[in-house]
C-alpha distance (Angstrom), angle and dihedral (degrees) to the residues before:
residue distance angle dihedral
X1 . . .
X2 3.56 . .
X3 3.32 130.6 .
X4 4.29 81.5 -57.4
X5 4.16 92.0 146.3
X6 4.03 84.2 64.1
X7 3.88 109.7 46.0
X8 3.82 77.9 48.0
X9 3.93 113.3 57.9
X10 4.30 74.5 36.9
X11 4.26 90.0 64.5
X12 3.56 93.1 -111.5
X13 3.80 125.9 153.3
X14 3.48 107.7 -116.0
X15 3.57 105.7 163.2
X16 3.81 115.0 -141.5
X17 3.64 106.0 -19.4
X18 3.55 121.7 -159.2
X19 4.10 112.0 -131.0
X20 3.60 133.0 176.2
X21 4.01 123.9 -133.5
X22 3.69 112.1 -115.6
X23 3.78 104.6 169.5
X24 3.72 141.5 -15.6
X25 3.42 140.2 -161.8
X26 4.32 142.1 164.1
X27 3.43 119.7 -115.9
X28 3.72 122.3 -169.3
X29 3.35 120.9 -74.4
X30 4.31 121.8 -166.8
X31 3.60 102.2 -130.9
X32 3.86 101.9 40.3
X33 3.73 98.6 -92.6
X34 3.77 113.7 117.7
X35 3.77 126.2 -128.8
X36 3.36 117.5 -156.3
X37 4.59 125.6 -142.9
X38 3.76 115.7 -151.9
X39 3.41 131.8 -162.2
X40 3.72 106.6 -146.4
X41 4.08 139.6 -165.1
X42 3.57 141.5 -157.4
X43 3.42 92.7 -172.6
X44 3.72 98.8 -93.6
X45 3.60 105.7 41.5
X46 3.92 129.1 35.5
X47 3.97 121.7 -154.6
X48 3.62 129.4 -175.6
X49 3.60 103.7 -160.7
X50 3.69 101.5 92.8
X51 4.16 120.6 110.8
X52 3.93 127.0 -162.8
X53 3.59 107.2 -124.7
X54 4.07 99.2 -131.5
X55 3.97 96.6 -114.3
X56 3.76 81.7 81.7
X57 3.29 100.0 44.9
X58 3.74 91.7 111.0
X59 3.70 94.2 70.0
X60 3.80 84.1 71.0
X61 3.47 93.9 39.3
X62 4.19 93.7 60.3
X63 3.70 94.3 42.1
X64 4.02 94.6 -104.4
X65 3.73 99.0 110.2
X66 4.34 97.8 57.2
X67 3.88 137.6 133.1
X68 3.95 114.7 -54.2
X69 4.00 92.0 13.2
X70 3.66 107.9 143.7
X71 4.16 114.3 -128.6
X72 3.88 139.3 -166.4
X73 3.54 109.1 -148.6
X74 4.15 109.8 -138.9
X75 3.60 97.2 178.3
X76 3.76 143.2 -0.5
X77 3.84 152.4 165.5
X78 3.26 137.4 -134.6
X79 3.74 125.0 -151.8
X80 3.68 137.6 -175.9
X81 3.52 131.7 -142.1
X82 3.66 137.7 -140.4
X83 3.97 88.3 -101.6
X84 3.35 100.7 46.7
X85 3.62 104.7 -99.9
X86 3.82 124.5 126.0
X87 3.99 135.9 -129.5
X88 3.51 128.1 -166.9
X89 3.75 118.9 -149.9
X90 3.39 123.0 -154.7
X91 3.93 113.4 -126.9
X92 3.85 99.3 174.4
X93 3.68 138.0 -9.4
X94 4.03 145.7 178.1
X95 3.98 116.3 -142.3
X96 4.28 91.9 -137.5
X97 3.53 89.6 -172.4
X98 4.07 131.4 6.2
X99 3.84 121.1 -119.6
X100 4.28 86.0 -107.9
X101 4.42 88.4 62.0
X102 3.88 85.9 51.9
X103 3.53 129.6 79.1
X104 3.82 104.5 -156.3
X105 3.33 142.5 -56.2
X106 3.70 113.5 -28.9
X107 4.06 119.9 -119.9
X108 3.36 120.3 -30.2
X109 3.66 103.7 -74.5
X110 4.23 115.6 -168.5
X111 4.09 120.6 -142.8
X112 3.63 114.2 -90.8
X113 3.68 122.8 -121.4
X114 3.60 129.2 -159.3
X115 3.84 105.4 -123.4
X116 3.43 95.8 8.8
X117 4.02 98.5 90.1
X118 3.67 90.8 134.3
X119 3.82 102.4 53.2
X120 3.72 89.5 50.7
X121 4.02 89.9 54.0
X122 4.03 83.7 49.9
X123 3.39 89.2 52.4
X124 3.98 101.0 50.8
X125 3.99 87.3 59.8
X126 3.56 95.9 49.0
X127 3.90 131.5 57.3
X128 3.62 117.2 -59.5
X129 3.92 105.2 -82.5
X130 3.76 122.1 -134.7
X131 3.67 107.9 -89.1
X132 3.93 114.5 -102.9
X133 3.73 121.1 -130.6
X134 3.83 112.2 -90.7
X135 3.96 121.9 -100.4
X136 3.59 116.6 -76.8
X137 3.76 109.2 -83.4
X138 3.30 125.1 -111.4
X139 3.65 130.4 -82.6
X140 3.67 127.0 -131.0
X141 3.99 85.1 -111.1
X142 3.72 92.1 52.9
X143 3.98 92.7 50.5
X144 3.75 102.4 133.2
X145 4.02 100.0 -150.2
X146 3.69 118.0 53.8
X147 4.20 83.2 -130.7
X148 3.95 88.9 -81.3
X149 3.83 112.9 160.7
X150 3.29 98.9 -170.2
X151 3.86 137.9 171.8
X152 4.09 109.4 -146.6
X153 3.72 122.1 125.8
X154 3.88 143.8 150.5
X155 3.46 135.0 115.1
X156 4.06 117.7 -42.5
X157 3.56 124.3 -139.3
X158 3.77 101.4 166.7
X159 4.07 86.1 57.4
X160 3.60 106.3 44.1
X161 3.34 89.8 113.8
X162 3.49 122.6 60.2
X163 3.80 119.0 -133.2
X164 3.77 139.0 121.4
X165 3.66 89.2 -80.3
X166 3.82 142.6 -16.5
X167 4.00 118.0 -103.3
X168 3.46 111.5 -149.6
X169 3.98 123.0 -179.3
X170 3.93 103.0 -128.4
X171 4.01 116.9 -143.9
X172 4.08 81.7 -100.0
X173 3.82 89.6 71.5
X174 3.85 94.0 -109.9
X175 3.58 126.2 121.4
X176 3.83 104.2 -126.6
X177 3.93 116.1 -166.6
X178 3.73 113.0 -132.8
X179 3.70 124.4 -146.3
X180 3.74 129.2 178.9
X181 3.52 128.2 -87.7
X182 3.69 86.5 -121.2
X183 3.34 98.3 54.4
X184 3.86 92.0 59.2
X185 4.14 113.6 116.3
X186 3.56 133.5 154.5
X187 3.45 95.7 -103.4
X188 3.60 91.2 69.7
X189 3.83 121.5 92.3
X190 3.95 107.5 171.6
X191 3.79 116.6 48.5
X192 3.71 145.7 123.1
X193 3.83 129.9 -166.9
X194 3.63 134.6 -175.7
X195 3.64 114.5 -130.8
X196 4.06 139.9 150.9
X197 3.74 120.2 -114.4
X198 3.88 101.5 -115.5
X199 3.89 101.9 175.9
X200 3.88 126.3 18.3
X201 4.25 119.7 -165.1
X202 3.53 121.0 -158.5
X203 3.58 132.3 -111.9
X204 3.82 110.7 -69.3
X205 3.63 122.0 177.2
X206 3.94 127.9 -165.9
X207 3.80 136.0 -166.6
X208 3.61 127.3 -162.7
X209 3.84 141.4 137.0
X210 3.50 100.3 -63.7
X211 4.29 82.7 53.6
X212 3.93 139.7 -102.0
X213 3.28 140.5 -44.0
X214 4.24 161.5 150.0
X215 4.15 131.2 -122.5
X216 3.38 139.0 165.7
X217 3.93 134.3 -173.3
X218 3.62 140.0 -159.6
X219 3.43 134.7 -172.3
X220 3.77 117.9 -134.3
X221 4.35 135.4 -177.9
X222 3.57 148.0 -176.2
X223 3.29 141.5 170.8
X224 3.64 102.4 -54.1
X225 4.12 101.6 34.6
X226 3.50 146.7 -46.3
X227 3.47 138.4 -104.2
X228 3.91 146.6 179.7
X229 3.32 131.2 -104.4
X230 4.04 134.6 -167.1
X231 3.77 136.9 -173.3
X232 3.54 128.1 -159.3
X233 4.27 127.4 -151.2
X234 3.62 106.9 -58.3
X235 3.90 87.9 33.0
X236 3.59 91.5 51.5
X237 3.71 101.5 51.9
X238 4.22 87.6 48.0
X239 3.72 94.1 42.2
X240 4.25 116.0 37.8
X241 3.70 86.5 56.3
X242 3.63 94.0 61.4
X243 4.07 111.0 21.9
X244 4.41 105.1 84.2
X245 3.76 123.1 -174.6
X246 3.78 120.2 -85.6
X247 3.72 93.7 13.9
X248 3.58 137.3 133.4
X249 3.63 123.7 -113.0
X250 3.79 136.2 165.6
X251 3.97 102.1 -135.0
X252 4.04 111.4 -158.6
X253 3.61 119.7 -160.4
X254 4.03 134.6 -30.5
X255 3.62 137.9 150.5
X256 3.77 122.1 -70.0
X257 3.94 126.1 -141.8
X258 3.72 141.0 151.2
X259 3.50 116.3 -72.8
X260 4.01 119.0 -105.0
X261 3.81 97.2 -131.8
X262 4.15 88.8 -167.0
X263 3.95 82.6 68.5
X264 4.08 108.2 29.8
X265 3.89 124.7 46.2
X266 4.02 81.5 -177.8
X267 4.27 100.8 125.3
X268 3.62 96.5 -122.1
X269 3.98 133.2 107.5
X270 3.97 92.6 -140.2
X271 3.48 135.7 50.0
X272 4.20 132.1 -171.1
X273 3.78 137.3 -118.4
X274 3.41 120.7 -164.2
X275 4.13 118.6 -121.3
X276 3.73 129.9 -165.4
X277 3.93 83.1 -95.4
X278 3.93 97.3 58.5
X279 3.74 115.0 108.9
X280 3.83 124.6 -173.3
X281 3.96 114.8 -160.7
X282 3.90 120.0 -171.3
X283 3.84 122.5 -114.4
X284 3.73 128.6 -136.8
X285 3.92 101.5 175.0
X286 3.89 114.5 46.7
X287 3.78 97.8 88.6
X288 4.24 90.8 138.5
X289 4.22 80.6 65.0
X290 3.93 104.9 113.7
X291 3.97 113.7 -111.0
X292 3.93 115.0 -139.2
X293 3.80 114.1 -35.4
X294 3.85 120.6 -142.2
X295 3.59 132.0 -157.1
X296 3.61 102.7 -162.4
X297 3.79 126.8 -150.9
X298 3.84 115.4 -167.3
X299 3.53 118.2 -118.1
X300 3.84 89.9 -120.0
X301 3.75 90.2 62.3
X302 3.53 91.4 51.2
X303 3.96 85.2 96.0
X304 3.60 94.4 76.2
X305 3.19 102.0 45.9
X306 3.91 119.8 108.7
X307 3.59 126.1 -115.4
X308 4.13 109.0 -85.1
X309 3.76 98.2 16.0
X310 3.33 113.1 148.7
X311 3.75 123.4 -132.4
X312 4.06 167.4 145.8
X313 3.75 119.8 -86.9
X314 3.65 130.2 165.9
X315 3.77 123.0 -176.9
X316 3.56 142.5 142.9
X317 3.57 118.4 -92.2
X318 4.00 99.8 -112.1
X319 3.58 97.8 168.6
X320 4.07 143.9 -5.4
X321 3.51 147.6 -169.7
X322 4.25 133.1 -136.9
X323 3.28 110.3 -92.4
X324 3.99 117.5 -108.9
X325 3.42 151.4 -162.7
X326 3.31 125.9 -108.9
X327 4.36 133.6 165.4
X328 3.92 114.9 -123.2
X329 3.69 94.5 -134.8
X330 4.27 85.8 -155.7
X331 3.67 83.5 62.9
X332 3.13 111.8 10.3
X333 3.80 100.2 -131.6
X334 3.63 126.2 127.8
X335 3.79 120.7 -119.8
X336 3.88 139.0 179.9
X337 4.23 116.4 -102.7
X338 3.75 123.9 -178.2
X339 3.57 125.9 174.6
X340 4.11 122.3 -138.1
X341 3.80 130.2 -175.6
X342 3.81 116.0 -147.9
X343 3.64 127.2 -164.2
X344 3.71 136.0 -163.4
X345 3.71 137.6 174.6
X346 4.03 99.1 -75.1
X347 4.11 85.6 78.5
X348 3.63 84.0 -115.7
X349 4.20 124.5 126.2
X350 3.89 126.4 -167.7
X351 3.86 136.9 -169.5
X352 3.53 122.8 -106.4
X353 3.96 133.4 -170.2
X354 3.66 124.4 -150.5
X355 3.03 117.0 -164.4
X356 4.24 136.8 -160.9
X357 3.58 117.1 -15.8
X358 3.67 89.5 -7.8
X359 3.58 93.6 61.7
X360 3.96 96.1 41.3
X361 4.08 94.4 51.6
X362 3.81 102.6 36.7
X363 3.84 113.2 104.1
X364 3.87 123.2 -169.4
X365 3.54 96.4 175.5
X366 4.30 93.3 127.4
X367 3.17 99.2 35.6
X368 4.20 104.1 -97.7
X369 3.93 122.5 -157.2
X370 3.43 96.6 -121.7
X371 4.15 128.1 -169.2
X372 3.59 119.1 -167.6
X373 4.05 116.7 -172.1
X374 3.93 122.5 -155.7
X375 4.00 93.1 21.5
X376 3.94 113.9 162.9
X377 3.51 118.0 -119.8
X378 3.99 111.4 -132.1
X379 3.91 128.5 -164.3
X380 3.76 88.6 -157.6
X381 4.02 101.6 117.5
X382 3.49 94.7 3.6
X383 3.58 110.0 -60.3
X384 4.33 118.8 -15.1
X385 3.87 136.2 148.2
X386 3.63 132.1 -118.6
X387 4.05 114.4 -164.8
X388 3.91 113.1 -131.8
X389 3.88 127.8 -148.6
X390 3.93 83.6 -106.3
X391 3.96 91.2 64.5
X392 3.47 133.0 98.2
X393 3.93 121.4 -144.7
X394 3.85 121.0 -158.2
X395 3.99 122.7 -167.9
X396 3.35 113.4 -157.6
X397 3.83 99.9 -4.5
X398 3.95 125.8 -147.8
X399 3.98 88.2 -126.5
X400 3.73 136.9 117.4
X401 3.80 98.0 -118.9
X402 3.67 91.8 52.3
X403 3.88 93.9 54.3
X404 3.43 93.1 49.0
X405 4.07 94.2 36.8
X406 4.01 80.6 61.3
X407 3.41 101.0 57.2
X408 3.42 99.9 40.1
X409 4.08 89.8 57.2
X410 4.06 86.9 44.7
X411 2.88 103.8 48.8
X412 4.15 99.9 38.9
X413 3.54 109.5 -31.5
X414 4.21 89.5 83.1
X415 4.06 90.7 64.6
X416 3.17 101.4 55.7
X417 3.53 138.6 99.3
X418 3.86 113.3 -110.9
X419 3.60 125.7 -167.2
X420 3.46 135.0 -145.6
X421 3.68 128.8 -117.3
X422 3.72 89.2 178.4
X423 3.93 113.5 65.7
X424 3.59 135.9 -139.8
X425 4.02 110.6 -65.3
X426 4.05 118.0 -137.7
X427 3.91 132.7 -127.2
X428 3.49 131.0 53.0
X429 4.09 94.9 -47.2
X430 4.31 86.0 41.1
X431 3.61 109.0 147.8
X432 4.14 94.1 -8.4
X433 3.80 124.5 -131.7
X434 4.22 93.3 -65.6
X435 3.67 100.7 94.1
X436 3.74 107.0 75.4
X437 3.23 127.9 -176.5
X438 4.26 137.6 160.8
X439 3.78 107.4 -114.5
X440 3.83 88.8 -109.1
X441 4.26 94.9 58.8
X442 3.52 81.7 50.7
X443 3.63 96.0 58.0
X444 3.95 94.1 37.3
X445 3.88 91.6 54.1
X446 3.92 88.7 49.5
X447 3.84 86.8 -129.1
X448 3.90 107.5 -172.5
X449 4.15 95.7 32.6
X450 3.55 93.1 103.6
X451 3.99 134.3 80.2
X452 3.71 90.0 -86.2
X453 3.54 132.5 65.3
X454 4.25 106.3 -116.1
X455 3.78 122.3 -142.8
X456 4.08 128.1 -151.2
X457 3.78 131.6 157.8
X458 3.97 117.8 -146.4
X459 3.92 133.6 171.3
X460 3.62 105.5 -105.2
X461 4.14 140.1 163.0
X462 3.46 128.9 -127.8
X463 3.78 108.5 -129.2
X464 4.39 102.4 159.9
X465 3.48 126.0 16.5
X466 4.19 111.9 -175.1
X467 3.78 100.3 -133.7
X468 4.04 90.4 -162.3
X469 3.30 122.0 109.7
X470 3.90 85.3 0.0
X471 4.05 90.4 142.8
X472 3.43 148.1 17.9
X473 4.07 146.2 -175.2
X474 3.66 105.6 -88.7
X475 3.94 135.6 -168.7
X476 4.03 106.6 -85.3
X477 3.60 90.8 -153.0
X478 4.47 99.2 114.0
X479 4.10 99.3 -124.8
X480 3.83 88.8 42.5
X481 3.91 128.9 77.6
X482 4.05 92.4 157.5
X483 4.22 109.5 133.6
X484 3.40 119.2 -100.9
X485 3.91 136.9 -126.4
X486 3.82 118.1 -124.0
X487 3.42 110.8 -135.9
X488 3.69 96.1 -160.2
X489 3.92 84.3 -135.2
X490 3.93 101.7 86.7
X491 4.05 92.9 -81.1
X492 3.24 139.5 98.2
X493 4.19 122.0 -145.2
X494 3.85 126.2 -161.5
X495 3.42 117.7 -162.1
X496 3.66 98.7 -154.2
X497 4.11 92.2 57.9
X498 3.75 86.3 32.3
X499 4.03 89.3 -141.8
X500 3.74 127.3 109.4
X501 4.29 123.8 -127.7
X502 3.51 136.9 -150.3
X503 3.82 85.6 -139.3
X504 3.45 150.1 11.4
X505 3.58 155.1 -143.9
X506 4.11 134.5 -120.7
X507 3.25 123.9 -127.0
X508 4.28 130.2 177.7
X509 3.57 142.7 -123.5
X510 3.02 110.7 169.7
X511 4.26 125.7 -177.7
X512 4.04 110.1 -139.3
X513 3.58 127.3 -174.7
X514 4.10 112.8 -158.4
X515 3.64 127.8 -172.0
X516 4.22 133.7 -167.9
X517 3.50 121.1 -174.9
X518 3.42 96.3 -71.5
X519 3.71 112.8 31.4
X520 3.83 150.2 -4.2
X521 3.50 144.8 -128.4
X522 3.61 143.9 -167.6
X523 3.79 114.3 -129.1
X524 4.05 132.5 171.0
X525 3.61 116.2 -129.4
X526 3.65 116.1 -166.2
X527 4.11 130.6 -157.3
X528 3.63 104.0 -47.6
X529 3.87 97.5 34.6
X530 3.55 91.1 44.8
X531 3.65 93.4 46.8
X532 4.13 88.8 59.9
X533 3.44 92.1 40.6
X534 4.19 94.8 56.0
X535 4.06 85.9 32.2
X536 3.83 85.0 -133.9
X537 3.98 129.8 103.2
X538 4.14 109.3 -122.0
X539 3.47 106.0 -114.6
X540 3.90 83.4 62.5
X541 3.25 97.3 52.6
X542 3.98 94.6 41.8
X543 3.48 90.8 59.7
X544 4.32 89.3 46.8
X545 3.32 86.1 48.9
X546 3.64 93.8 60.8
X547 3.81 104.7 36.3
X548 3.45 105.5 31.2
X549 3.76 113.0 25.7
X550 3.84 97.5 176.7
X551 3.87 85.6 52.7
X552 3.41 91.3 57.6
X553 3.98 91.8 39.2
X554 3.82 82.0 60.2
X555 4.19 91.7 53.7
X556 3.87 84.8 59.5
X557 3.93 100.3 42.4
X558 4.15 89.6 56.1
X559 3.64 93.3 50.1
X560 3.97 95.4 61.7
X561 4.21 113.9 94.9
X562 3.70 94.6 28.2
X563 3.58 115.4 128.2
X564 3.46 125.7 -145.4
X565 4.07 142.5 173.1
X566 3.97 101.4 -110.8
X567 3.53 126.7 -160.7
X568 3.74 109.4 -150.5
X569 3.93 140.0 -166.9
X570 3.70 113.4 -159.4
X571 4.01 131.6 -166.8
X572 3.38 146.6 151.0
X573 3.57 110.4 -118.1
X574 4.32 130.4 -172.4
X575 3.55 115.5 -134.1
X576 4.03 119.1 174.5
X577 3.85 90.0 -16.2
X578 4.32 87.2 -49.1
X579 3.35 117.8 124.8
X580 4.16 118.6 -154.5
X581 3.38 140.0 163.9
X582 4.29 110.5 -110.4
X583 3.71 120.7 -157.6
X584 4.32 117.4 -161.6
X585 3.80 116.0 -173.0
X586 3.91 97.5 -142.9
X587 4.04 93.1 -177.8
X588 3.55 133.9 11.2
X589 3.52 124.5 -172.7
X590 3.67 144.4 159.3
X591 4.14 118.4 -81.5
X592 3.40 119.1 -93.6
X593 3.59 99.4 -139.4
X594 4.10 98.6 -168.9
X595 3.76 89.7 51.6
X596 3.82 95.9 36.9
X597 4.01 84.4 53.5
X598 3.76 91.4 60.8
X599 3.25 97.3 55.0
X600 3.77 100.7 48.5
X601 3.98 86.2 50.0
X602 3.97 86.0 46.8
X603 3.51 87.7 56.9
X604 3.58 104.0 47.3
X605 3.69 87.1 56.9
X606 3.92 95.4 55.2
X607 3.78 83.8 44.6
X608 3.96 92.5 46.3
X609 3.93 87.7 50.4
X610 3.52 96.5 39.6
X611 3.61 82.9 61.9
X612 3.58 106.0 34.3
C-alpha cells in the first residue's frame, strides 16, 4: 500500500488499490437509508473523504465491513464539491481480510492533506506526529447521495479512471463533465450526467385556477442511483419527441428539489425539472449502463401487502380482457381500461388494469411473460394491481426471472390450476371474459351460492329461445327503462317518472337456453345481448312483432344453433321466500376461433398430463 490515498484524491489511475478500514460511522441520510463515512489508510496516510455507495451497505450490515478490515477497492468515484474539497465514493469493494484476521491498525499512517504532499513526506521520516483532528464532517447540504439505495452494477467504462469527474466530448464538440447521479444536490448549478431513460409517462395536461397546462416525467439511472425527471409545456413539446425508452442521453443542467414521494417511488431525495437551459444529447457508447432494475414481489405475497404500495411484479399473462371505454367522472374524459391476469410460480393469479395507451396496444394473445415495475397494489377484490403513468411495462423481458418464469409455465406451470387472489369485479365488465368455464364446472363448483354474484364466460349454442313475454313498452325517458301503463287514451304513464307519453320505447328480455357438450343452461339476455343474439336492433323488431307476427316468429327460428362466447353473471336470488339460482348474459359476442383453439389444445395437455 503505497502512498494509494494520494495518487487518488490527485485523479490518478491506480488500479485496484488495496486500503485498510480505519473508522466508520452513519451519517443521515433523507429517505431512511443510511450512508455510511470512512476513514481510510494506505498505510502511510489516512483520509476521511471516502463514502459507501448504499448497494454495499450490507457488508456493514453483517459485520464484514468493521474497523481494521483490510479492502480492495474495484471501483470508485470521485466527486468535487462546491468548495473545493473531494469525496470518494465507493462503487464496489472485496473485504480481503475481516477486522477478526487483523491485529490492529497497520503502521502508523498520518492524515492526508490536499496541498500539503510535502509535509506529509516530512513527516514519514521523522517521528510519528500527533494525529490531527479529522476534516470537518459533512453537512446535510454536502451529502453526496440524494439517499438512493440503489441496486445497479456491472463493469464501468466511463469510470475506470478515477478523477473528480469524467470529461466526455459530446457529439456537439463540447467537452461536457459528467458527475454521478448521486452526487446531484440543489446546491449544484453546473452539471451533466449520463444516464438511461428507464421509465417514460405520457403527456398529461392539467387546468386549474392558476391556468392550463402539459408535463411529462421520466425516470432515469446509472451506476450510482436514479432519479426522476419532469418537463413542463415548452419542455415537453422540445423533449417527448426526442427522449425513447432505455436510451442513453447526456442530460445538461435543470433545477434540483426534493422529491414529492406521493408522486415518485424512485429512491432518491431529489428530483429534476427541466428549464429553458436544459439540454439532452443522445449517447452511442454507454452500453455497460444498467437497463431498468426490478425488485420483484411474488404474486403470492401480494396478500400482505398494504393498500397503495407500490411495487415489482412479473407474471405471465394467463388471461385478458378487450380493452374499453370508460368516462373519468373527475374529469370527465374518456380513457381506454383493459384488465390482465398474471401468473407466477406461487400458483397464485392477480388482476391488473391498464390503462390509456397501455391498455389499447398491449396484446396477450401467446401468452407473454410480462414485468410491470411501480404497479399499485389495490384491496378492491381482494388484492389486484392498477398500472400508473409512472410505470414501466416490459413484454418479454431480457431478465433471468423471466427465462426461467417461461419454462416453468411451459413446461408445467400451464396445467395447473391457479387461483385468484383478486376476486370477481361487479357491473357490466365484472369479472371480464378470462374465467372460463363449461356450463357443467360451473354448476359443479356451485359458482353463484355465495354472498357475491360470480362471473364466467363459456362458448355456448343457442338451441330455444321462449319468444313470450320477450318485450314490452317501456318509459322513453333516456335514464329510465321501467314499463309503462297504457292509458287506453293515446298516452302512455310510467310510474317511476310519474309523467304520462304520447309514445314509447321497446325494450327486450329475452329467455335463452344454451347448451355445450355437456350441459345447458337457461340465461336472460337483456337489450344489447338480445339484440346480437336476434341480429336485429329492437325497435325493428317491436314494430315486427306487432304487424307481422310470423315475421317476427321467423327472427326467433334463425337465431337457434348459433354459438356464441357468453359472458355470464350468476346468483342466487330470494323471491317470495324461494331461493333460485339466476343467470344474466352481460356480453355476448361471436367466437374467437384462434383464441378458442388455444385453449382447447391447452386443455388437452393438462388433461394428457393429468393422466400421464
Amino acid at each position: 500500500m503505497e502512498m494509494r490515498s494520494e495518487a487518488i484524491m490527485q485523479g490518478e489511475d491506480v488500479g485496484t488499490p488495496v486500503l485498510q478500514l480505519i473508522t466508520i460511522r452513519p451519517i443521515a441520510s433523507g429517505n431512511g437509508v443510511p450512508r455510511y463515512r470512512m476513514l481510510m489508510s494506505d498505510g502511510v496516510n489516512t483520509l476521511s473523504s471516502f463514502m459507501l455507495a448504499t448497494q454495499l451497505n450490507s457488508l456493514v450490515d453483517n459485520m464484514r465491513l468493521t474497523e481494521n478490515a483490510i479492502c480492495q477497492i474495484n471501483r470508485f468515484i470521485v466527486n468535487t464539491l462546491k468548495d473545493g474539497r473531494r469525496v470518494i465514493i465507493l462503487m464496489d469493494l472485496d473485504v480481503v481480510k475481516t477486522a477478526d484476521a487483523v491485529a490492529a491498525k497497520i503502521g502508523n499512517p498520518v492524515q492526508y492533506g490536499e496541498g500539503a504532499g510535502q509535509v506529509v513526506q516530512q513527516q514519514q521520516t521523522s517521528a510519528p506526529a500527533a494525529r490531527q483532528p479529522l476534516t470537518k464532517p459533512l453537512q446535510q447540504n454536502e451529502n453526496l447521495t440524494s439517499g438512493s439505495a440503489t441496486k445497479y452494477g456491472g463493469p464501468s467504462k466511463m469510470l475506470e479512471k478515477a478523477g473528480s469527474s469524467s470529461l466526455l466530448r459530446t457529439p456537439g464538440g463540447s467537452q461536457a463533465k459528467v458527475v454521478p447521479i448521486a452526487s446531484l444536490n440543489p446546491y449544484q448549478s453546473k452539471w451533466t450526467v449520463c444516464a438511461r431513460v428507464t421509465q417514460k409517462g405520457q403527456v398529461r395536461t392539467w387546468s386549474n385556477s392558476r391556468g392550463e397546462g402539459k408535463l411529462f416525467s421520466i425516470e432515469m439511472v446509472d451506476e450510482s442511483g436514479e432519479i426522476r425527471a419532469t418537463a413542463f409545456n415548452d419542455q415537453v413539446d422540445k423533449f417527448f419527441p426526442l427522449i425513447e425508452l432505455n436510451k442513453v442521453y447526456y442530460f445538461t443542467k435543470g433545477n434540483l428539489k426534493t422529491a414529492n414521494k406521493q408522486f415518485s417511488a424512485v429512491k432518491n431525495d431529489y428530483e429534476i425539472t427541466f428549464t429553458n437551459e436544459t439540454s439532452v444529447i443522445p449517447c452511442e457508447d454507454a452500453q455497460h449502463l444498467p437497463s431498468v432494475q426490478f425488485d420483484f414481489v411474488s404474486i403470492g405475497d401480494l396478500e400482505n401487502k398494504s393498500k397503495d404500495s407500490i411495487v415489482d411484479v412479473i407474471g405471465i399473462c394467463k388471461s385478458y380482457e378487450d380493452a374499453t371505454k370508460i368516462t373519468v367522472k373527475s374529469s370527465n374524459r374518456e380513457v381506454s381500461k383493459r384488465n390482465m391476469n398474471l401468473m407466477d410460480m406461487s400458483g397464485k393469479m392477480v388482476a391488473v388494469t391498464l390503462w390509456g395507451a397501455e391498455a389499447e396496444s398491449f396484446d396477450g394473445s401467446q401468452q407473454p411473460v410480462v414485468a410491470i415495475k411501480g404497479a399499485r397494489v389495490s384491496d378492491f377484490g381482494g388484492r389486484s394491481l392498477s398500472v400508473l403513468s409512472s410505470s414501466t411495462i416490459i413484454i418479454n423481458p431480457d431478465n433471468p426471472e423471466s427465462f426461467k418464469l417461461r419454462g416453468w409455465f411451459d413446461s408445467e406451470g400451464q396445467h395447473l390450476e391457479s387461483t385468484s387472489i383478486s376476486q370477481a369485479r361487479g357491473g357490466a365488465g365484472g369479472g371480464g371474459n378470462t374465467n372460463w368455464k363449461t356450463l357443467h364446472e360451473a354448476k359443479s363448483e356451485n359458482l353463484g351460492q355465495g354472498d357475491k354474484a360470480d362471473y364466467f364466460s363459456c362458448v355456448s349454442t343457442v338451441v330455444y329461445l321462449r319468444k313470450e313475454s320477450c318485450m314490452y313498452q317501456a318509459c322513453p325517458s333516456q335514464d329510465c327503462n321501467k314499463k309503462v301503463i297504457d292509458e287506453q287514451n293515446g298516452l302512455y304513464r310510467c310510474e317511476k317518472c310519474n309523467r304520462e307519453f304520447p309514445n314509447f320505447k321497446y325494450r327486450m328480455i329475452l329467455s335463452v337456453n344454451i347448451a355445450d357438450f355437456h350441459d345447458n343452461q337457461w340465461v336472460t339476455c337483456f337489450q344489447e345481448a338480445a339484440e346480437t343474439l336476434l341480429g336485429q336492433n329492437t325497435t325493428y323488431l317491436g314494430e315486427l312483432k306487432e304487424k307481422n307476427e310470423p315475421a317476427f316468429d321467423e327472427v326467433i327460428q334463425k337465431a337457434n344453433f348459433n354459438t356464441y362466447e357468453f359472458r355470464i353473471r350468476i346468483k342466487l336470488e330470494t323471491f317470495n321466500d324461494e331461493s333460485r339460482l339466476k343467470a344474466t348474459a352481460m356480453d355476448v359476442k361471436p367466437v374467437n376461433h384462434k383464441e378458442y383453439g388455444k385453449r382447447l389444445i391447452m386443455n388437452i395437455r393438462k388433461n394428457a398430463a393429468q393422466l400421464g
